[in-house]
PQR file with spaces between the fields and no chain letter, atoms N, CA, C, O and H, PARSE charges and radii, in Angstrom:
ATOM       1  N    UNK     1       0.835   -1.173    0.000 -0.4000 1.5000
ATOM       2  CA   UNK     1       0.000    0.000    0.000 -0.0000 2.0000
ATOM       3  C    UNK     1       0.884    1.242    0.000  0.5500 1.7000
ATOM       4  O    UNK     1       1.862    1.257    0.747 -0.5500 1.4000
ATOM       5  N    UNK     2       0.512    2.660   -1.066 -0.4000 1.5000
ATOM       6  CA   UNK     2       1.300    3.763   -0.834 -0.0000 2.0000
ATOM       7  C    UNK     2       0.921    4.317    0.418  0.5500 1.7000
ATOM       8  O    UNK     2      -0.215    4.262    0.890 -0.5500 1.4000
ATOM       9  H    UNK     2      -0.283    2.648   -1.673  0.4000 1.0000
ATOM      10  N    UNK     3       1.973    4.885    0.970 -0.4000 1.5000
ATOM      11  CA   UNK     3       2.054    5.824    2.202 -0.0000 2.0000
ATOM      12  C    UNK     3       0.795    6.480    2.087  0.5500 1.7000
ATOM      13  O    UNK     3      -0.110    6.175    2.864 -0.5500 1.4000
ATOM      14  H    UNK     3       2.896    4.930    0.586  0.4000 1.0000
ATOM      15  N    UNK     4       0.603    7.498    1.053 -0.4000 1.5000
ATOM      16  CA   UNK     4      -0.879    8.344    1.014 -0.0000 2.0000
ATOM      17  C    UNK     4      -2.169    7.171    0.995  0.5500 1.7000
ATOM      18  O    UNK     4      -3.155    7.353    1.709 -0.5500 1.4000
ATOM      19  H    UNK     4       1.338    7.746    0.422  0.4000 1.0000
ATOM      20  N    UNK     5      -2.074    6.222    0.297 -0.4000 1.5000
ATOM      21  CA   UNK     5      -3.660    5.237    0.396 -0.0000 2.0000
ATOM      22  C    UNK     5      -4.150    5.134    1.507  0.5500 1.7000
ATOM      23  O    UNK     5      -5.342    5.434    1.441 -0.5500 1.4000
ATOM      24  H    UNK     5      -1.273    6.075   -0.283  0.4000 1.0000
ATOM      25  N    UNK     6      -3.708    4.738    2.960 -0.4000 1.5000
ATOM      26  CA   UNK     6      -4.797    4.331    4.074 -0.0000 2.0000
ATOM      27  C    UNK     6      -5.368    5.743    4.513  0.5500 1.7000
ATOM      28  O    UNK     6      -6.498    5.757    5.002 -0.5500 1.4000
ATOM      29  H    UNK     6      -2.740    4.494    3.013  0.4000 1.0000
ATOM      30  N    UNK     7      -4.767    6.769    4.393 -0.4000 1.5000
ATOM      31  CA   UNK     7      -5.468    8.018    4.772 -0.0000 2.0000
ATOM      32  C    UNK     7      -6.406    8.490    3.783  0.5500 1.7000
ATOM      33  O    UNK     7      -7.365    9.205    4.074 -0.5500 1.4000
ATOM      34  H    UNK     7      -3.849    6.758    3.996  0.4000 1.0000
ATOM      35  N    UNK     8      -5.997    7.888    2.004 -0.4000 1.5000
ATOM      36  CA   UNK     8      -7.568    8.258    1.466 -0.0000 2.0000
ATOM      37  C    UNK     8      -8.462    7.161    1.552  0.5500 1.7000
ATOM      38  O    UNK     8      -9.550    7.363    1.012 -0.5500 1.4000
ATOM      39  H    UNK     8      -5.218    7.308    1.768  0.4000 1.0000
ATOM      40  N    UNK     9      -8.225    5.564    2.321 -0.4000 1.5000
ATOM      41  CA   UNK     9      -8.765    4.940    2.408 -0.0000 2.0000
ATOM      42  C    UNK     9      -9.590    5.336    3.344  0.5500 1.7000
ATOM      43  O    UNK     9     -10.802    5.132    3.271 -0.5500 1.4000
ATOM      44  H    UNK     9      -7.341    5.400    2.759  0.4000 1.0000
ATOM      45  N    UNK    10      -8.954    6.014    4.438 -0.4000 1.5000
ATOM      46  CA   UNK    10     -10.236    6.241    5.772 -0.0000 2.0000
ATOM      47  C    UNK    10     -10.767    7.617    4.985  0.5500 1.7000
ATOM      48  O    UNK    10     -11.881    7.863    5.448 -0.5500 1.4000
ATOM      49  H    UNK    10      -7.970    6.180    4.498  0.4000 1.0000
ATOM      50  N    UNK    11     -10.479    8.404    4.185 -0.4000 1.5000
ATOM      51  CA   UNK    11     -11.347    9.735    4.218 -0.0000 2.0000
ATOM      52  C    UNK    11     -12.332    9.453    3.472  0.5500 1.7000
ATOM      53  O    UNK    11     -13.321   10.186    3.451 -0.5500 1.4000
ATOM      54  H    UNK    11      -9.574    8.204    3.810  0.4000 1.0000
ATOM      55  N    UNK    12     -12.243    8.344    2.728 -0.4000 1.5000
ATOM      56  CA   UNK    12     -12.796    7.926    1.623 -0.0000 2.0000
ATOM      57  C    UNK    12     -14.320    7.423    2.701  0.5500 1.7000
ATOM      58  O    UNK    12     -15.444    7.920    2.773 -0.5500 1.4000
ATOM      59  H    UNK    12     -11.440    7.748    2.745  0.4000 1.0000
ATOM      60  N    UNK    13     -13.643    6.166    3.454 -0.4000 1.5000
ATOM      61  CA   UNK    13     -14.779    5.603    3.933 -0.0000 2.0000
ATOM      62  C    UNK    13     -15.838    6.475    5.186  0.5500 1.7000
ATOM      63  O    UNK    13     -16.968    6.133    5.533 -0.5500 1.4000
ATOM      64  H    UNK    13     -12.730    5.762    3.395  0.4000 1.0000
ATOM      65  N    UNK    14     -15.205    7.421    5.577 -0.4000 1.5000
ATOM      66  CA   UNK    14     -15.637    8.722    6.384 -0.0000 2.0000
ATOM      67  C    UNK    14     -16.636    9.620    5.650  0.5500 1.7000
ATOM      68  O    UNK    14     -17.651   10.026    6.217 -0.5500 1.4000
ATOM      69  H    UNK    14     -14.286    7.699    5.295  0.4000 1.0000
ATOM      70  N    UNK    15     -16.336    9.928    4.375 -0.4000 1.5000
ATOM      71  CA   UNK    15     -17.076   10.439    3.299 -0.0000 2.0000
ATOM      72  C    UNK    15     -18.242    9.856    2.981  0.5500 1.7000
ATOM      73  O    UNK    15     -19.234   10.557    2.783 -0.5500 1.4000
ATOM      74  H    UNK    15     -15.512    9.598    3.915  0.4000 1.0000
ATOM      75  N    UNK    16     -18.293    8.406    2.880 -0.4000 1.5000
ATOM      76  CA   UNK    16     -19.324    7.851    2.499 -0.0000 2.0000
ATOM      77  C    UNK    16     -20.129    7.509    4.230  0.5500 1.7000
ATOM      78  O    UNK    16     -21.342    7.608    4.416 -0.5500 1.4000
ATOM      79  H    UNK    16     -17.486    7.836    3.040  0.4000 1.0000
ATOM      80  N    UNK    17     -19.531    7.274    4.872 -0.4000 1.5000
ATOM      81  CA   UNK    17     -20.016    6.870    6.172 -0.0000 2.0000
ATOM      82  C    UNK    17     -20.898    8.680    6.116  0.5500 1.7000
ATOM      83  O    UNK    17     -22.085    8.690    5.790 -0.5500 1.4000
ATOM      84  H    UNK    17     -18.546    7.194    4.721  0.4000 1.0000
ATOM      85  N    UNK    18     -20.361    9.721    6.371 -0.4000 1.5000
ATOM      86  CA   UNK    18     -21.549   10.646    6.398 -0.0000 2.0000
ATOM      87  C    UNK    18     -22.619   10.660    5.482  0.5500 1.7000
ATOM      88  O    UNK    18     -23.782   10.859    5.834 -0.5500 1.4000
ATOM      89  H    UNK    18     -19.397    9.713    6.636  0.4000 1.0000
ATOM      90  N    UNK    19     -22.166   10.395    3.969 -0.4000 1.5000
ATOM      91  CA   UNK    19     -23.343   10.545    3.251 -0.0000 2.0000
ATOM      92  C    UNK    19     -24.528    9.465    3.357  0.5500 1.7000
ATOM      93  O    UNK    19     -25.652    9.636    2.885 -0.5500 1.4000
ATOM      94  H    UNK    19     -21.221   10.233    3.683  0.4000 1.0000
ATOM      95  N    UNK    20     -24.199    8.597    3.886 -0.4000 1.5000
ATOM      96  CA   UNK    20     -24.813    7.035    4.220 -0.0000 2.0000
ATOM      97  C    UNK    20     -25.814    7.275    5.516  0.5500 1.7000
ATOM      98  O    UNK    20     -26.809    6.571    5.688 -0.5500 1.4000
ATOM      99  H    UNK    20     -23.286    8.458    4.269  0.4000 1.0000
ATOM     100  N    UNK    21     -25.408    8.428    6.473 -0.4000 1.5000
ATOM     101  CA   UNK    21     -26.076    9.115    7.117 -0.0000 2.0000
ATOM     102  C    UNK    21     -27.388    9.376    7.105  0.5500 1.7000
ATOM     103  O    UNK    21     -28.130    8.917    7.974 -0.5500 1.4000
ATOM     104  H    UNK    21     -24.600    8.999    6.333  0.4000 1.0000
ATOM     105  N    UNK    22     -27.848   10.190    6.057 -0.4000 1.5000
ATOM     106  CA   UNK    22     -28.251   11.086    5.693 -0.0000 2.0000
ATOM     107  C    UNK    22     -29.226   10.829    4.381  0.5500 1.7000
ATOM     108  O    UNK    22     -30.264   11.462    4.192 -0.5500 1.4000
ATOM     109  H    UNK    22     -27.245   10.562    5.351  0.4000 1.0000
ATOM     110  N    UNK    23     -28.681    9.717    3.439 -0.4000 1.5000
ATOM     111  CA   UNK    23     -29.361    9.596    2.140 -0.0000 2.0000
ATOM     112  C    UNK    23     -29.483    8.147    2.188  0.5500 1.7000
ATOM     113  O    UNK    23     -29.222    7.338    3.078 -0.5500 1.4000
ATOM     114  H    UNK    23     -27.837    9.203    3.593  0.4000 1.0000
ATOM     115  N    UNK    24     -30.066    7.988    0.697 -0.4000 1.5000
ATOM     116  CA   UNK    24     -30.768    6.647    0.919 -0.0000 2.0000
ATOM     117  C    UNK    24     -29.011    6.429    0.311  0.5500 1.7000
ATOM     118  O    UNK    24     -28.157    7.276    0.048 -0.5500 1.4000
ATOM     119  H    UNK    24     -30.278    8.646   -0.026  0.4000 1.0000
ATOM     120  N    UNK    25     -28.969    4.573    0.233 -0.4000 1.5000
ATOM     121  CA   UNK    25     -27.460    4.209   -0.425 -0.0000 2.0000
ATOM     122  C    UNK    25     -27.439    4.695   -1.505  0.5500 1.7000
ATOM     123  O    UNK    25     -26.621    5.614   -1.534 -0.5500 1.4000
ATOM     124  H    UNK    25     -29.663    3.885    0.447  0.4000 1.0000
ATOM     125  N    UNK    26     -28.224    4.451   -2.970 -0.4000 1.5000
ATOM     126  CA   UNK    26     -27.841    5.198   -3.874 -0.0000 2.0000
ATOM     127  C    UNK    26     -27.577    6.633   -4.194  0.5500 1.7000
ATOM     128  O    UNK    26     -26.766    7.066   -5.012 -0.5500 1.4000
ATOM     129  H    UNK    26     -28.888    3.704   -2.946  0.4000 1.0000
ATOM     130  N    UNK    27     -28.361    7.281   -3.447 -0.4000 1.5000
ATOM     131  CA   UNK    27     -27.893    8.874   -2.996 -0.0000 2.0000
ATOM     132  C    UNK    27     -26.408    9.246   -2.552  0.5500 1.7000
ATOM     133  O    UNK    27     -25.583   10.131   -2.777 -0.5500 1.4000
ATOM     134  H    UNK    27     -29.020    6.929   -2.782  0.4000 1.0000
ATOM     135  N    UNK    28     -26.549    7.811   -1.621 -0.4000 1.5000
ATOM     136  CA   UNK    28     -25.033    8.414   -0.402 -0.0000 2.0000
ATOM     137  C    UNK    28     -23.772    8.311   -1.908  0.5500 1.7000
ATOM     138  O    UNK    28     -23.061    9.204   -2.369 -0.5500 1.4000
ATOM     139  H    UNK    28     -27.219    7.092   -1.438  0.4000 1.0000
ATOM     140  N    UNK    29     -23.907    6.928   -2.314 -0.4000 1.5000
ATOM     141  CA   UNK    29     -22.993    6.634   -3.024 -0.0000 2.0000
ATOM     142  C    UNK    29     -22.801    7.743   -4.756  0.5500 1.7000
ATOM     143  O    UNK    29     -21.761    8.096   -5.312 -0.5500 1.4000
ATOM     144  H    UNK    29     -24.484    6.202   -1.940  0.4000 1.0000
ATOM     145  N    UNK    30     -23.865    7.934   -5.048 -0.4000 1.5000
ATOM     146  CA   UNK    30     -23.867    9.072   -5.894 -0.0000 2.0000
ATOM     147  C    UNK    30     -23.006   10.541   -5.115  0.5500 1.7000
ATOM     148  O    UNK    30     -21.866   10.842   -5.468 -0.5500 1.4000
ATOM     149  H    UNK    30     -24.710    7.648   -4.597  0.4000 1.0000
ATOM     150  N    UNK    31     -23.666   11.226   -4.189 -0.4000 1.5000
ATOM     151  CA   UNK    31     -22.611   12.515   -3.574 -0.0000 2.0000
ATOM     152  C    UNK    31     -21.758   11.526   -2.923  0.5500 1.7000
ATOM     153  O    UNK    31     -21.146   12.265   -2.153 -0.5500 1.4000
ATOM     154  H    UNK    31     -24.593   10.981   -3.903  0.4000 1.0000
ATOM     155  N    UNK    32     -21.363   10.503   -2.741 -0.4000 1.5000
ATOM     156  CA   UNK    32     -19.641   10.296   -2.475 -0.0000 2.0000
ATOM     157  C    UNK    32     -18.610   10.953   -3.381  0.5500 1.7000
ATOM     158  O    UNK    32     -17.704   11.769   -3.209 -0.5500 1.4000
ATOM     159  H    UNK    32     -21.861    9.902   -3.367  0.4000 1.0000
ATOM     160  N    UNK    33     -19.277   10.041   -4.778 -0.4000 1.5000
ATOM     161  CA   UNK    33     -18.763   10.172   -5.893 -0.0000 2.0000
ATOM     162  C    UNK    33     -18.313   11.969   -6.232  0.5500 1.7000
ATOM     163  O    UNK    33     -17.220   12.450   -6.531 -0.5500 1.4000
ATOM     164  H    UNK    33     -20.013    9.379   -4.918  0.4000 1.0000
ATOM     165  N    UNK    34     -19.442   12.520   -6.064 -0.4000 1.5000
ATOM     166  CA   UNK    34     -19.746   13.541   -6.300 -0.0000 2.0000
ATOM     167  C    UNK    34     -18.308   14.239   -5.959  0.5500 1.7000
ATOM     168  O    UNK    34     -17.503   14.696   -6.770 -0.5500 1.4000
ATOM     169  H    UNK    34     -20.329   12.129   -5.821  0.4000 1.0000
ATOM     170  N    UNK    35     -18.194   14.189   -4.349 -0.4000 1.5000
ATOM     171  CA   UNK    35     -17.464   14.709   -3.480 -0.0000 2.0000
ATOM     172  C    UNK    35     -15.871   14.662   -3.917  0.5500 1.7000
ATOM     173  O    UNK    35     -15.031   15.561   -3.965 -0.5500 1.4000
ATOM     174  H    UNK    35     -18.848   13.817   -3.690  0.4000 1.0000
ATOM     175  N    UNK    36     -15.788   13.169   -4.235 -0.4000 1.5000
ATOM     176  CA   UNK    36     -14.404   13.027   -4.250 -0.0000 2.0000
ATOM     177  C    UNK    36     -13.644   13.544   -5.481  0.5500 1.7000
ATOM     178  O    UNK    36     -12.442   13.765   -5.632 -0.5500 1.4000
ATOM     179  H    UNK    36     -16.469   12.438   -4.196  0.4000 1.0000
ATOM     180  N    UNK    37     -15.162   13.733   -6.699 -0.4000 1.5000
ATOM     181  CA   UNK    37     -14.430   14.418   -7.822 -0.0000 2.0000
ATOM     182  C    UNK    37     -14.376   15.965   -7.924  0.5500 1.7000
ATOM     183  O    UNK    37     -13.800   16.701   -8.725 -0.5500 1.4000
ATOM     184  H    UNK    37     -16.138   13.553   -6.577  0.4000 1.0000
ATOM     185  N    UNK    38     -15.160   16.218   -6.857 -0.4000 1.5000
ATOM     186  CA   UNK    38     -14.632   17.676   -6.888 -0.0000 2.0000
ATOM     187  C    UNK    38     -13.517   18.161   -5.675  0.5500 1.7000
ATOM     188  O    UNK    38     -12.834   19.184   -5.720 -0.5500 1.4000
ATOM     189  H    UNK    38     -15.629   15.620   -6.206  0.4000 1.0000
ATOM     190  N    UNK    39     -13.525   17.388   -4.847 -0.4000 1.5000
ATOM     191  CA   UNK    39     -12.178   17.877   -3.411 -0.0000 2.0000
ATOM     192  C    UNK    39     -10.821   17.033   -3.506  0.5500 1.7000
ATOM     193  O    UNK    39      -9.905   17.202   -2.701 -0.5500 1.4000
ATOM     194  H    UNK    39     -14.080   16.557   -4.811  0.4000 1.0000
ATOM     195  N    UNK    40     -10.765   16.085   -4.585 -0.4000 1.5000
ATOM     196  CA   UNK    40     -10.030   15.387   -4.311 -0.0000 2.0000
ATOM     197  C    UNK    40      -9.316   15.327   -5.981  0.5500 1.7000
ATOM     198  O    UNK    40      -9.837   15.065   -7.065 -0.5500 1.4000
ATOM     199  H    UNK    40     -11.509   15.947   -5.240  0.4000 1.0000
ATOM     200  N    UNK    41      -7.921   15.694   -5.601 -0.4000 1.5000
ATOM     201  CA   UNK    41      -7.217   15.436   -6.902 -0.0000 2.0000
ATOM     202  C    UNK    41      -7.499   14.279   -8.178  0.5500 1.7000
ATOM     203  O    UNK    41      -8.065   13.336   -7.626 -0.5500 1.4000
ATOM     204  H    UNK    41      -7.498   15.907   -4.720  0.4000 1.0000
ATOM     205  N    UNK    42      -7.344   13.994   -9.557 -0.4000 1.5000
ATOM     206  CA   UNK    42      -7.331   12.849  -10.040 -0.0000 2.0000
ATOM     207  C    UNK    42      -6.187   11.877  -10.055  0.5500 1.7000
ATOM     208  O    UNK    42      -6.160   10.814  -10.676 -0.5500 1.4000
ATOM     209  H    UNK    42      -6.884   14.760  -10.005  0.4000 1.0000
ATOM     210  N    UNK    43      -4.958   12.534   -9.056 -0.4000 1.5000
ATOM     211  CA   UNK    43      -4.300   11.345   -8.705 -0.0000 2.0000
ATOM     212  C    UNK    43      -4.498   10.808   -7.555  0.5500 1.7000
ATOM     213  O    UNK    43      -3.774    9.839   -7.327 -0.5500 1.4000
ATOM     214  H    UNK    43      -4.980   13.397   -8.552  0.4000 1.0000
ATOM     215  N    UNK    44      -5.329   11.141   -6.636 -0.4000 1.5000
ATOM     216  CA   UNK    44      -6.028   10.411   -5.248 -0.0000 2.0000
ATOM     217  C    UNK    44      -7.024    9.829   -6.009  0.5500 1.7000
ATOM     218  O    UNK    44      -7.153    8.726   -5.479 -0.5500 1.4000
ATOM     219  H    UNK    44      -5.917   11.928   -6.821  0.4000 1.0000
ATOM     220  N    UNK    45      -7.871    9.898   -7.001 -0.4000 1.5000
ATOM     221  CA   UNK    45      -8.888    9.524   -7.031 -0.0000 2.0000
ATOM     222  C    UNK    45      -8.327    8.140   -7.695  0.5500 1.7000
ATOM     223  O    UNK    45      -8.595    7.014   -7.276 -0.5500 1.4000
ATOM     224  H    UNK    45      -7.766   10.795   -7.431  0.4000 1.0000
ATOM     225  N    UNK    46      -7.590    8.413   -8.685 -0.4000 1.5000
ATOM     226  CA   UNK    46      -6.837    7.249   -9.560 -0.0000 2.0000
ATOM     227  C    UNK    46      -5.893    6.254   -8.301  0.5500 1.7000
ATOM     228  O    UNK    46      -5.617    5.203   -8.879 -0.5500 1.4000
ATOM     229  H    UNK    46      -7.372    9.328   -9.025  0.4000 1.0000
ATOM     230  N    UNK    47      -5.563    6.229   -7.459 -0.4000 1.5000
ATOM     231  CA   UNK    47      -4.762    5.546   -6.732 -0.0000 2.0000
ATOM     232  C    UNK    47      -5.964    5.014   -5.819  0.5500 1.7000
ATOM     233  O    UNK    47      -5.521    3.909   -5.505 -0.5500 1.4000
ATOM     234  H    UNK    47      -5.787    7.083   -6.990  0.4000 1.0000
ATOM     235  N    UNK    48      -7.235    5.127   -5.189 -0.4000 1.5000
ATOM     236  CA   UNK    48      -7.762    4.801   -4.424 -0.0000 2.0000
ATOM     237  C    UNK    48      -8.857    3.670   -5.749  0.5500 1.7000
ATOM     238  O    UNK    48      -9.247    2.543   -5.443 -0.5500 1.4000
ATOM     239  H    UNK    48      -7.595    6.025   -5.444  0.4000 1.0000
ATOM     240  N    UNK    49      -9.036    4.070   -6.592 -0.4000 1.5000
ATOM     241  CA   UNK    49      -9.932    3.258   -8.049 -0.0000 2.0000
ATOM     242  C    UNK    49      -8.636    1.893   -7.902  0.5500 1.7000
ATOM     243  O    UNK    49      -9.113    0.787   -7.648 -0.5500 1.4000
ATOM     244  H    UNK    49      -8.720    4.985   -6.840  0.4000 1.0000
ATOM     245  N    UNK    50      -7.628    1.941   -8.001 -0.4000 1.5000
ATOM     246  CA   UNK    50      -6.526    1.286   -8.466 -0.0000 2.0000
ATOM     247  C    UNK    50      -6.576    0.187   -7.444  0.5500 1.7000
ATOM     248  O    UNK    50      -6.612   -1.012   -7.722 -0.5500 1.4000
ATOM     249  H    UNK    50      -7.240    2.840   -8.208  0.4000 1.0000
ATOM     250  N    UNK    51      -6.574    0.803   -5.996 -0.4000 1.5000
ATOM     251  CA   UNK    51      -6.704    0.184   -4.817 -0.0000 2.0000
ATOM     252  C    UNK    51      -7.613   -0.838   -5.064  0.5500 1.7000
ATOM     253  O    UNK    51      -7.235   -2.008   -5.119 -0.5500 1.4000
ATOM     254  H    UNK    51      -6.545    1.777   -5.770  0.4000 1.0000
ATOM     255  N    UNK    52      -8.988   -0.454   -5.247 -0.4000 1.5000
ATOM     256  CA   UNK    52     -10.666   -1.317   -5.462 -0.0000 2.0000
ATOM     257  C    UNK    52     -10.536   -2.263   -6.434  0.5500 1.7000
ATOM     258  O    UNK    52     -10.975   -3.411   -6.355 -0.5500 1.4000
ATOM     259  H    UNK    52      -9.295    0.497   -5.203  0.4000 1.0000
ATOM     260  N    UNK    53      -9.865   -1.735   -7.462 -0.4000 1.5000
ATOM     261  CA   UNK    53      -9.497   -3.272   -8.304 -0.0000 2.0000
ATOM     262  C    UNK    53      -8.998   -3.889   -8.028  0.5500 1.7000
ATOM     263  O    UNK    53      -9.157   -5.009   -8.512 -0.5500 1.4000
ATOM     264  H    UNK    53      -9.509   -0.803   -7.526  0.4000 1.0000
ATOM     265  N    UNK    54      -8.078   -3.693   -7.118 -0.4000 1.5000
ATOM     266  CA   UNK    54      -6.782   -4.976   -6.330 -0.0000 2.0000
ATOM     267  C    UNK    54      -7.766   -5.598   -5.033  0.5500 1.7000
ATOM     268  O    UNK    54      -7.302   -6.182   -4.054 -0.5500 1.4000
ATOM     269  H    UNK    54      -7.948   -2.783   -6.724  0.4000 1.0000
ATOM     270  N    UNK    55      -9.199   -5.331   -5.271 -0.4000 1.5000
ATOM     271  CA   UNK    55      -9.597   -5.694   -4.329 -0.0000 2.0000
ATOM     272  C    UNK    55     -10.145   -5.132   -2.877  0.5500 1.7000
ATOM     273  O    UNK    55     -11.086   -5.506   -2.177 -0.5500 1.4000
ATOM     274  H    UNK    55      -9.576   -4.857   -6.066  0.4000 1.0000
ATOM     275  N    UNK    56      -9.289   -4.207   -2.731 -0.4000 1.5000
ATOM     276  CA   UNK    56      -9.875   -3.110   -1.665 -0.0000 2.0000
ATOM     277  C    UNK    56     -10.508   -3.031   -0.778  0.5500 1.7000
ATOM     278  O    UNK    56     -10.984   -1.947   -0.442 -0.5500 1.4000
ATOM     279  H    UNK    56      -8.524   -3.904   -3.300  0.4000 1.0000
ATOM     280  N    UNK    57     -10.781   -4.444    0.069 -0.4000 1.5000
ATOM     281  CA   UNK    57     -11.368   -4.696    0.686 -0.0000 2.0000
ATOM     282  C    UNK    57     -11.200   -3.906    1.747  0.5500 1.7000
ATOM     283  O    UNK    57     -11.605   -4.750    2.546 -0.5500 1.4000
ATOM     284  H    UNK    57     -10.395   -5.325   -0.204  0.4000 1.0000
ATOM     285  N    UNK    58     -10.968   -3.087    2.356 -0.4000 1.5000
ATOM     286  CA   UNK    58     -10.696   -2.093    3.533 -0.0000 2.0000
ATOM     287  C    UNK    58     -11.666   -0.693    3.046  0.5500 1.7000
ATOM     288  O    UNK    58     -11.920    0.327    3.686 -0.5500 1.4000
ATOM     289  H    UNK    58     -10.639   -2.401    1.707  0.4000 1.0000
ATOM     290  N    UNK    59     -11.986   -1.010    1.970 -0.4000 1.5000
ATOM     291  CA   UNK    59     -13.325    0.397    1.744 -0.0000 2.0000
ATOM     292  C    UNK    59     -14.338   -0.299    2.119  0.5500 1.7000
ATOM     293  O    UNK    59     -14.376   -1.439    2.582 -0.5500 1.4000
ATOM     294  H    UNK    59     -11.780   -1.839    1.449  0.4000 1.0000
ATOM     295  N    UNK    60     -15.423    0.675    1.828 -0.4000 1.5000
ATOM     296  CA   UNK    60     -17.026    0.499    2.491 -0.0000 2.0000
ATOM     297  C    UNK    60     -17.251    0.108    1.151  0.5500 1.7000
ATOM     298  O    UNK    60     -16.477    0.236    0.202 -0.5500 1.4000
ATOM     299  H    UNK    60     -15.392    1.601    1.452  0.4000 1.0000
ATOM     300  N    UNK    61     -18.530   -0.445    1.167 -0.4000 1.5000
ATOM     301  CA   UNK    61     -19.693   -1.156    0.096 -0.0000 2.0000
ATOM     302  C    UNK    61     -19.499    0.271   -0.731  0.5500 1.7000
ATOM     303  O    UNK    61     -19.015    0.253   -1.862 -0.5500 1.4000
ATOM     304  H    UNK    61     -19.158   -0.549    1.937  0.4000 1.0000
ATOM     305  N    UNK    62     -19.983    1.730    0.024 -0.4000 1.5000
ATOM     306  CA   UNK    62     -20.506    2.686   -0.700 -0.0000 2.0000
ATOM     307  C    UNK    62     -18.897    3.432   -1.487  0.5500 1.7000
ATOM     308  O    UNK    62     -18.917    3.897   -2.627 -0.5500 1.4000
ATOM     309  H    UNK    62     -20.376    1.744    0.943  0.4000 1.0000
ATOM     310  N    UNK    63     -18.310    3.421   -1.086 -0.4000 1.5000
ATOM     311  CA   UNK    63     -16.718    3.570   -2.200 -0.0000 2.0000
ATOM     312  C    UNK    63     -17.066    2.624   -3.080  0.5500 1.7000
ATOM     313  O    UNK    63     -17.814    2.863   -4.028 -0.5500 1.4000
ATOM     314  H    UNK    63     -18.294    3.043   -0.160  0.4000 1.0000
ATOM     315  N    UNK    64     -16.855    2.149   -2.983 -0.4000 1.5000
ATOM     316  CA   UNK    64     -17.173    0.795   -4.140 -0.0000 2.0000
ATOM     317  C    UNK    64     -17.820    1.382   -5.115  0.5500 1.7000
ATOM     318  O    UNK    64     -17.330    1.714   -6.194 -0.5500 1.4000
ATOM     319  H    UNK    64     -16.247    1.955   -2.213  0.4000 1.0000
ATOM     320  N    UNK    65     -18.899    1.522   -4.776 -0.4000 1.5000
ATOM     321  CA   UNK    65     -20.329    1.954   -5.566 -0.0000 2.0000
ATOM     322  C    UNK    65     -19.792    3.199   -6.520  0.5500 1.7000
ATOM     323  O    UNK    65     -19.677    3.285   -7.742 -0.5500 1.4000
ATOM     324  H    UNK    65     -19.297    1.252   -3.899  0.4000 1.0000
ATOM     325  N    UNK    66     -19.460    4.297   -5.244 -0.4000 1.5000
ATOM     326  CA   UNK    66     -18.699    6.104   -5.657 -0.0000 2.0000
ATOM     327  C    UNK    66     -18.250    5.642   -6.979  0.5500 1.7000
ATOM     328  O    UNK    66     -18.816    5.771   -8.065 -0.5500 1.4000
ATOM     329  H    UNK    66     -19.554    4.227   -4.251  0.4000 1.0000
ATOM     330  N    UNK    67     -17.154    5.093   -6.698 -0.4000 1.5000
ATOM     331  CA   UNK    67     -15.684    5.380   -7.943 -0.0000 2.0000
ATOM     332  C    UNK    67     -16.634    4.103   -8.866  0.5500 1.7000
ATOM     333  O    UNK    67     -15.898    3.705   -9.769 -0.5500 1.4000
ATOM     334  H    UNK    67     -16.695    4.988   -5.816  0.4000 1.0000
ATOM     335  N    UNK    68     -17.797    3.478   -8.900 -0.4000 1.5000
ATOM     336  CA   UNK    68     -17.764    2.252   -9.616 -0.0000 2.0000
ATOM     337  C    UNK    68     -19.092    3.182  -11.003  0.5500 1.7000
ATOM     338  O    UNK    68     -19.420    2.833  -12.137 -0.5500 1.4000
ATOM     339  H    UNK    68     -18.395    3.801   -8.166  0.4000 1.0000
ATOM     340  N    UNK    69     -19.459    4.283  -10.233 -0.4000 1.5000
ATOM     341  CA   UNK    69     -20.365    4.991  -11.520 -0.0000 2.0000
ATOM     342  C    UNK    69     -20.068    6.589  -11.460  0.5500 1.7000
ATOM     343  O    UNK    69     -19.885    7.256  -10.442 -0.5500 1.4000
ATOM     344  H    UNK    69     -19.193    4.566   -9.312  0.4000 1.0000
ATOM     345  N    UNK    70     -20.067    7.066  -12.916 -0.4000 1.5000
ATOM     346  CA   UNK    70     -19.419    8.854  -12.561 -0.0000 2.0000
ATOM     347  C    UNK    70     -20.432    9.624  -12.170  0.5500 1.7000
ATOM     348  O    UNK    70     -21.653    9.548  -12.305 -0.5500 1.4000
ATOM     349  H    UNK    70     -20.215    6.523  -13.743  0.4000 1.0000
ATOM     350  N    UNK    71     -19.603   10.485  -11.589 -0.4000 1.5000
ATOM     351  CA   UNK    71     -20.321   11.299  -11.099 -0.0000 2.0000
ATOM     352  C    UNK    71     -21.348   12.639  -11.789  0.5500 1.7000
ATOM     353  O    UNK    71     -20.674   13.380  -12.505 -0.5500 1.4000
ATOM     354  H    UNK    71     -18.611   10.546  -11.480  0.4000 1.0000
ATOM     355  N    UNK    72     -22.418   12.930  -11.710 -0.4000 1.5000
ATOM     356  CA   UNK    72     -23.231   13.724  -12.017 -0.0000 2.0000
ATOM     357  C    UNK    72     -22.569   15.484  -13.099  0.5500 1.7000
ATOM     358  O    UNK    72     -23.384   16.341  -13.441 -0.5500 1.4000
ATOM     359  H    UNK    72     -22.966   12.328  -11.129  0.4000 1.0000
């Protein structure tokens, strides 16, 4: 794992853990998405996608979902 991944792994799953809050899952997981493509560089976004294909099991269901359809 890169040095930077477990910290966008937890902001990642923090992100969705609030929106999961608040909205139904497809909602949460839609503004995850949302979120991470607008606050978050496309080389965090590309290294944490990269992560989920290797499996990624240390994200939430709703990351999964985020990076798995684009965002709005």
């Amino acid at each position: 794992m890169s040095g930077q991944l477990p910290q966008l792994v937890k902001m990642a799953n923090q992100i969705a853990a609030n929106m999961g809050a608040v909205h139904s899952e497809d909602a949460a997981a839609q503004r995850t998405a949302e979120h991470l493509h607008k606050f978050w560089t496309p080389a965090m976004i590309q290294l944490l996608h990269d992560h989920l294909l290797a499996g990624g099991q240390d994200c939430s269901p709703l990351v999964h979902r985020a990076l798995s359809a684009p965002p709005r």
